[in-house]
C-alpha positions in Angstrom: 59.7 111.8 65.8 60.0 115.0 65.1 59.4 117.7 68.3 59.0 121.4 66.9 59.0 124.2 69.1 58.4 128.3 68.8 59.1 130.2 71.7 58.9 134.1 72.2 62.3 135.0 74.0 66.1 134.2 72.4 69.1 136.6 72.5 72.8 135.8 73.3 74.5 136.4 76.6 77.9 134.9 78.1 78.3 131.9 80.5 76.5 132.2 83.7 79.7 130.9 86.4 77.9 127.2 86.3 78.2 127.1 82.7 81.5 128.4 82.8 83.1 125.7 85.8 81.3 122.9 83.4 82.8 124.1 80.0 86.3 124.3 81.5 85.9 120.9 82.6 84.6 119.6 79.5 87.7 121.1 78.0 90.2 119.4 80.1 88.3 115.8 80.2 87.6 115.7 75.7 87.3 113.7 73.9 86.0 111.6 76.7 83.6 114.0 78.1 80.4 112.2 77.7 81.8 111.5 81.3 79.4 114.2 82.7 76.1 113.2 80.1 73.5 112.5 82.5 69.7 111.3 81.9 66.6 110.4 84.2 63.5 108.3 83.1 60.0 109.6 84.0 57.6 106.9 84.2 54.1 108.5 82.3 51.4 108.9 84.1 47.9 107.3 82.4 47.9 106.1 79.2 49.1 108.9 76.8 50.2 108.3 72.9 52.9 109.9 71.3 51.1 112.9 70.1 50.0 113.5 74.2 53.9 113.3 75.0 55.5 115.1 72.2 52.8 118.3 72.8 54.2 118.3 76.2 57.7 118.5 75.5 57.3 121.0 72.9 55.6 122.8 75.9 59.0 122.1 78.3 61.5 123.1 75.7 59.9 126.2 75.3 59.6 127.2 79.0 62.9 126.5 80.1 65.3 128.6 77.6 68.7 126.1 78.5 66.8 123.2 76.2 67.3 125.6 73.7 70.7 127.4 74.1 73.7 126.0 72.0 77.8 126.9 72.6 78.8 130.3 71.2 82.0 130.7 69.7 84.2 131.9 71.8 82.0 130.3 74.7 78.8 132.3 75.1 75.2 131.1 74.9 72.7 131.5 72.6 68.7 131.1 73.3 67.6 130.3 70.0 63.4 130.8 69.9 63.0 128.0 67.3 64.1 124.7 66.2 63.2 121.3 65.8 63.9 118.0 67.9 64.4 114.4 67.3 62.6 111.9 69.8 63.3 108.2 68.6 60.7 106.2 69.5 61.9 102.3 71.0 60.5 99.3 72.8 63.8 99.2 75.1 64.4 98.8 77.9 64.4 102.6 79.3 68.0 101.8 81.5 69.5 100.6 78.2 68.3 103.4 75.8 69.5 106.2 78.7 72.9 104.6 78.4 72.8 104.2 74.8 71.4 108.1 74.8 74.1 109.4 76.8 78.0 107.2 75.6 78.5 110.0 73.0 79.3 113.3 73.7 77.5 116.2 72.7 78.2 118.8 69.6 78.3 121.6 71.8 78.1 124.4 68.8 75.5 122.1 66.6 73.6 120.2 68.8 70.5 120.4 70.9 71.7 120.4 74.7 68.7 117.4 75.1 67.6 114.1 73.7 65.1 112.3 73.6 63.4 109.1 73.6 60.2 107.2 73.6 59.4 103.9 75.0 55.8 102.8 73.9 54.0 99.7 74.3 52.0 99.8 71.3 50.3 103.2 70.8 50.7 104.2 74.4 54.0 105.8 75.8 55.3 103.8 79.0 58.8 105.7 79.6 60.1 109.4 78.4 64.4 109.1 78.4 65.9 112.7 78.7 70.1 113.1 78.3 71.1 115.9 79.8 73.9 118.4 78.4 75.8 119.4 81.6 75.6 122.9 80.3 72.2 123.2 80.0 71.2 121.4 83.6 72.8 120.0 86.9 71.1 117.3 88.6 68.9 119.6 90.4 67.7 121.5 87.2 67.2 118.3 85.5 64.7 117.4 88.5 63.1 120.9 87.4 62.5 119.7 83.8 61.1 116.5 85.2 58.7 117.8 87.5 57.6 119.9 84.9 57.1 117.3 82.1 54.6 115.2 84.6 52.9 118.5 85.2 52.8 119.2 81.7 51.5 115.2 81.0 48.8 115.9 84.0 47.7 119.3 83.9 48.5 120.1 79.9 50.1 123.3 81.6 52.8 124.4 84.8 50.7 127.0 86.5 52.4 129.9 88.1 55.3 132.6 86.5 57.8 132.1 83.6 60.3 129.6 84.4 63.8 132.0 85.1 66.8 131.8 82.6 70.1 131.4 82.1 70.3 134.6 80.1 69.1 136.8 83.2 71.1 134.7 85.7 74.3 135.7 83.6 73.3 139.4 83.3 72.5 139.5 87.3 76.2 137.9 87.7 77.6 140.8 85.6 75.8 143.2 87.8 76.8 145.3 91.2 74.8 142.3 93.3 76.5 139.5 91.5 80.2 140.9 91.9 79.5 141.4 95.2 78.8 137.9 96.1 82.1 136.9 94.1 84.0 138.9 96.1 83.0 137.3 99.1 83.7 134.0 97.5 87.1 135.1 96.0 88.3 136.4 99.6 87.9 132.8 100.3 89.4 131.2 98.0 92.6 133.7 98.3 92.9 132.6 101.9 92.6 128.9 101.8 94.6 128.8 98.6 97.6 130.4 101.0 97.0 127.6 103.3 96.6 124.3 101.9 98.9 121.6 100.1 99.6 122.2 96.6 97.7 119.3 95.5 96.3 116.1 96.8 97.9 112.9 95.5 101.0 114.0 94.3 102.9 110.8 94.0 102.7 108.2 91.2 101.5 105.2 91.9 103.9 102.8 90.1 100.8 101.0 88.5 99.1 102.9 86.2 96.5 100.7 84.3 95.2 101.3 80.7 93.1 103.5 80.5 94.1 105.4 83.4 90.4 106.4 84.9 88.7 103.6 87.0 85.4 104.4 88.9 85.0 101.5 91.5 81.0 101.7 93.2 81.0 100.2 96.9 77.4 98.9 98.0 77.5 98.9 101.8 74.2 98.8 104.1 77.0 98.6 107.1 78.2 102.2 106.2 75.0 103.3 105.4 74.0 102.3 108.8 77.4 103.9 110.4 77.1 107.5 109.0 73.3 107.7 110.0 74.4 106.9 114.0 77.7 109.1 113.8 75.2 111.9 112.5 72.7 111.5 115.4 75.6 111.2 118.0 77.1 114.4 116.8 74.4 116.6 115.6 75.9 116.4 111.8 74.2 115.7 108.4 75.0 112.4 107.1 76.6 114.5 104.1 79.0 116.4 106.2 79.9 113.0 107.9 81.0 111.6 104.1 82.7 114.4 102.8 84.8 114.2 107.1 85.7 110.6 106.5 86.5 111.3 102.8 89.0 114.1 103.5 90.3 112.0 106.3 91.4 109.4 104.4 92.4 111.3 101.3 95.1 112.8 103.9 95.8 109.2 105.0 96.8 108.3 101.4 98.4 111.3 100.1 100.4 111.6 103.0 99.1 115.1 104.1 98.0 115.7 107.6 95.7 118.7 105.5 93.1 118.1 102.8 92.0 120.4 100.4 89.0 119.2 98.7 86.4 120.1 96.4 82.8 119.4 97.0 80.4 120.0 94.3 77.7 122.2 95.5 73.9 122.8 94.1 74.1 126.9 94.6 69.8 126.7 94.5 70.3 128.9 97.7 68.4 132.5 96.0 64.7 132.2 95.2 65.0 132.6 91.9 67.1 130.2 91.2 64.7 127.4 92.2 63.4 126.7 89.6 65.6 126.7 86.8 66.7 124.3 84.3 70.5 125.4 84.2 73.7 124.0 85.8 74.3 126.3 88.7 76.8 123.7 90.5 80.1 124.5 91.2 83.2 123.1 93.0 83.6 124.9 96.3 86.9 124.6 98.6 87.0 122.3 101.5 89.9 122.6 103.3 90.5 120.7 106.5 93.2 119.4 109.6 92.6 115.7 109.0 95.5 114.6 111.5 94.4 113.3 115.0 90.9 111.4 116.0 88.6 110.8 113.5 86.0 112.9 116.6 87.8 115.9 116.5 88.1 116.0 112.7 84.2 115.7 112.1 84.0 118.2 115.3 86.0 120.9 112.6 84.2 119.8 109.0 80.6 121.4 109.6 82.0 125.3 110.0 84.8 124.0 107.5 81.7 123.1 105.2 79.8 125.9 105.6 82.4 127.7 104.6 83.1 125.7 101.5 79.5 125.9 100.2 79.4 129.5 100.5 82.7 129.7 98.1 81.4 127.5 95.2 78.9 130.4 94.2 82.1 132.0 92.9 83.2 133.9 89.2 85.7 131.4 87.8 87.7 133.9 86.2 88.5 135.0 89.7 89.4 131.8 90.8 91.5 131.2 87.9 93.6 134.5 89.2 93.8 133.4 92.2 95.1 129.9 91.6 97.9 131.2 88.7 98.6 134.2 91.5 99.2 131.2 93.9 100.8 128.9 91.5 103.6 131.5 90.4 104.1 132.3 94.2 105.0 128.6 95.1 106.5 128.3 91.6 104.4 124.7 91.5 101.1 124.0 90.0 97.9 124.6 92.8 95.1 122.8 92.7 93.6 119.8 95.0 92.5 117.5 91.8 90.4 116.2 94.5 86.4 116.5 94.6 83.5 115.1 96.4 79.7 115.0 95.1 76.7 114.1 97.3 74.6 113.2 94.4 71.6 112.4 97.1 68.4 114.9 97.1 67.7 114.3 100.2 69.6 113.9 103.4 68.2 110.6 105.1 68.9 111.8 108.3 70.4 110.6 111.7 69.6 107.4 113.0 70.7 105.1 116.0 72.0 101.5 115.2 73.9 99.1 117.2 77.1 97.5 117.2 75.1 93.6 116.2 72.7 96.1 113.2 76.8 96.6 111.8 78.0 93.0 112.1 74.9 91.9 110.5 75.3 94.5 107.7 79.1 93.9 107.0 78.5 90.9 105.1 76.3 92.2 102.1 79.5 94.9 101.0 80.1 94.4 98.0 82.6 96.1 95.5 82.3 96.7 91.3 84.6 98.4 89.0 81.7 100.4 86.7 83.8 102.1 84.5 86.9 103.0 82.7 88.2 105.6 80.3 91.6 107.9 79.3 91.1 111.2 80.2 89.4 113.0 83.4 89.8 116.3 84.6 90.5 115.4 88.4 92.3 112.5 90.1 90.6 111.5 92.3 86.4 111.9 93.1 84.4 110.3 95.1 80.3 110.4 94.3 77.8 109.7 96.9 74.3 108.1 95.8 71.6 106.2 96.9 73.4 103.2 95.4 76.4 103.3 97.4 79.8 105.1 97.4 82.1 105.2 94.6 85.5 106.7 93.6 86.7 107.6 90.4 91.0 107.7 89.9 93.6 108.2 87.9 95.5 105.0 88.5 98.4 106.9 87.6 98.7 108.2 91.0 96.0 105.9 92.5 96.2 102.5 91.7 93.5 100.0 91.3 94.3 98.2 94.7 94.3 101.3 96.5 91.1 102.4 95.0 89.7 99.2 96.7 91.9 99.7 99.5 90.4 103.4 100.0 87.1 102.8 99.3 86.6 99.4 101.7 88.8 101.4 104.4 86.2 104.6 104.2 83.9 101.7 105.4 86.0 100.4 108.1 86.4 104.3 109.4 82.9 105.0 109.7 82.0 101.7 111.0 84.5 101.7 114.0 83.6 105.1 114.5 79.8 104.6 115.0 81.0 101.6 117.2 82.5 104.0 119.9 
């Protein structure tokens, strides 16, 4: 099915600094960078045919201008006002088709940053699948786009102003207001850059396997159960509690009694960029004294945090700068190859559990190895969801046991921790 759309606005502009921190990722993790494709599946509400559902994404692509920007050469954008847009239509099964949708990487220059597909039951739609370029949305903007679509399927229209765009986020981060919150950021990053280890996991691990990148996914209601009391006993989110233990450990097993770590970070903090469809995440720099009681660590990681997320709204050309300033100084490559993402929308909050709630959890931990490929562009990242906690490596300095190892003693950290 073909999806036409005619929009009033287009023009050209450079990367906003989320588009940017994506590309330059994209560029270090090719050819295997359909590792950051990305898709949700909206459930349509009523009984709508294909006609109903292609008017309304005709109507989404034309609000939100990063459906319909493609790569520049060198790396700009382009808002292009009209084009066309293939749906296929499928009786699949809509898990299946996302993944199907999303193992190939995009054509960044020729491609559509979006596609599409169908699943009907007869003449009526049941499912719409949208794959997400990570230039043209984050996981936050792609819950933009999907709110949208069901208001579009419901309401024929999404009341209220223009949706913002890209191009005007890029031209207010060229502008006096935009610089000034980049030097903030870059007075960060110069300071902690001074301070921390070169990299995290510097050593090889003697057992590389082939391909090199493994993502492991642990599924544990006991550490689920852990973080929520060690958040109500110590006034944290569950989210600052994660990325504590994480760095904790990730000192433990590169040998470093300081992390440095980058957590990926939403940057939704201004009004207007609530509700945009565009990737404003960025990695922002966590650095953090993991040596002593796990108590006194966590005490540290919420300023340490703060801190962090206010950095990741940051120009990358100044953080490039700064890390080659920092580099030549030591006369050794800097940079922590070493992220954490809380994929979660929501925090679920602190909650009391006892000791017997945690032996009656630890049972059901389970561990499987989801995924394996040759190139990444960090070593070492670990991705909270709302299906468990897993950790992508590079077994070259992480090896597949201690992947396990890490992951199953993150569990045994938080767990003896909510115990005292």
């Amino acid at each position: 099915m073909t999806i036409r759309f005619a929009a009033p606005d287009s023009g050209t502009a450079p990367l906003t600094w989320g588009q940017r921190a994506i590309w330059e990722a994209v560029e270090r993790t090719a050819p295997d960078d359909h590792y950051f494709n990305f898709g949700r599946v909206l459930k349509v509400p009523g009984r709508r045919s294909v006609t109903d559902v292609t008017t309304a994404l005709t109507a989404l692509v034309e609000r939100h201008g990063a459906l319909r920007t493609r790569l520049t050469d060198p790396p700009g954008q382009r808002l292009e006002a009209t084009g066309r847009l293939t749906a296929e239509i499928t009786t699949g099964d809509p898990g299946k088709v996302l993944a199907e949708l999303a193992a190939t990487r995009f054509d960044y220059h020729a491609e559509w940053p979006l596609r599409v597909a169908l699943v009907v039951d007869g003449d009526v739609v049941t499912h719409v699948v949208l794959v997400f370029c990570h230039l043209a949305a984050d996981g936050l903007g792609a819950e933009v786009a999907l709110r949208d679509l069901r208001t579009l399927l419901l309401r024929g229209r999404v009341p209220g102003p223009a949706a913002p765009r890209p191009l005007d986020l890029a031209a207010w981060q060229a502008g006096a207001e935009g610089r000034q919150v980049a030097g903030a950021a870059a007075a960060h990053w110069e300071r902690e850059h001074a301070l921390m280890p070169a990299t995290m996991f510097a050593a090889v691990s003697g057992d590389p396997a082939d391909p090199p990148i493994r993502r492991a996914l642990l599924r544990s209601p006991a550490l689920h159960l852990a973080v929520r009391a060690i958040a109500l006993a110590h006034r944290a989110s569950t989210s600052t509690v994660l990325l504590a233990a994480t760095a904790t450990l990730a000192g433990r097993f590169s040998g470093s009694d300081r992390c440095a770590m980058l957590p990926i970070v939403g940057n939704r903090f201004r009004r207007d960029t609530l509700g945009i469809v565009s990737t404003l995440s960025q990695e922002g720099l966590f650095t953090l004294d993991v040596d002593g009681p796990f108590t006194g660590v966590l005490r540290a990681a919420a300023p340490a945090a703060m801190r962090a997320y206010r950095s990741a709204y940051h120009d990358p050309a100044d953080r490039a700068r700064i890390v080659r300033d920092e580099s030549a100084r030591r006369g050794t490559p800097v940079h922590p190859n070493c992220c954490f993402n809380d994929l979660r929308f929501a925090d679920p909050g602190p909650a009391a559990c006892t000791p017997a709630d945690l032996d009656a959890a630890l049972p059901e931990t389970a561990l499987e190895w989801q995924m394996s490929q040759d190139k990444l562009n960090c070593r070492f990242c670990v991705h909270v969801s709302a299906h468990g906690v897993s950790l992508t490596a590079d077994t070259r300095h992480l090896s597949g046991a201690d992947i396990e190892r890490y992951l199953l003693g993150l569990e045994d950290l938080l767990v003896e921790a909510a115990r005292r």
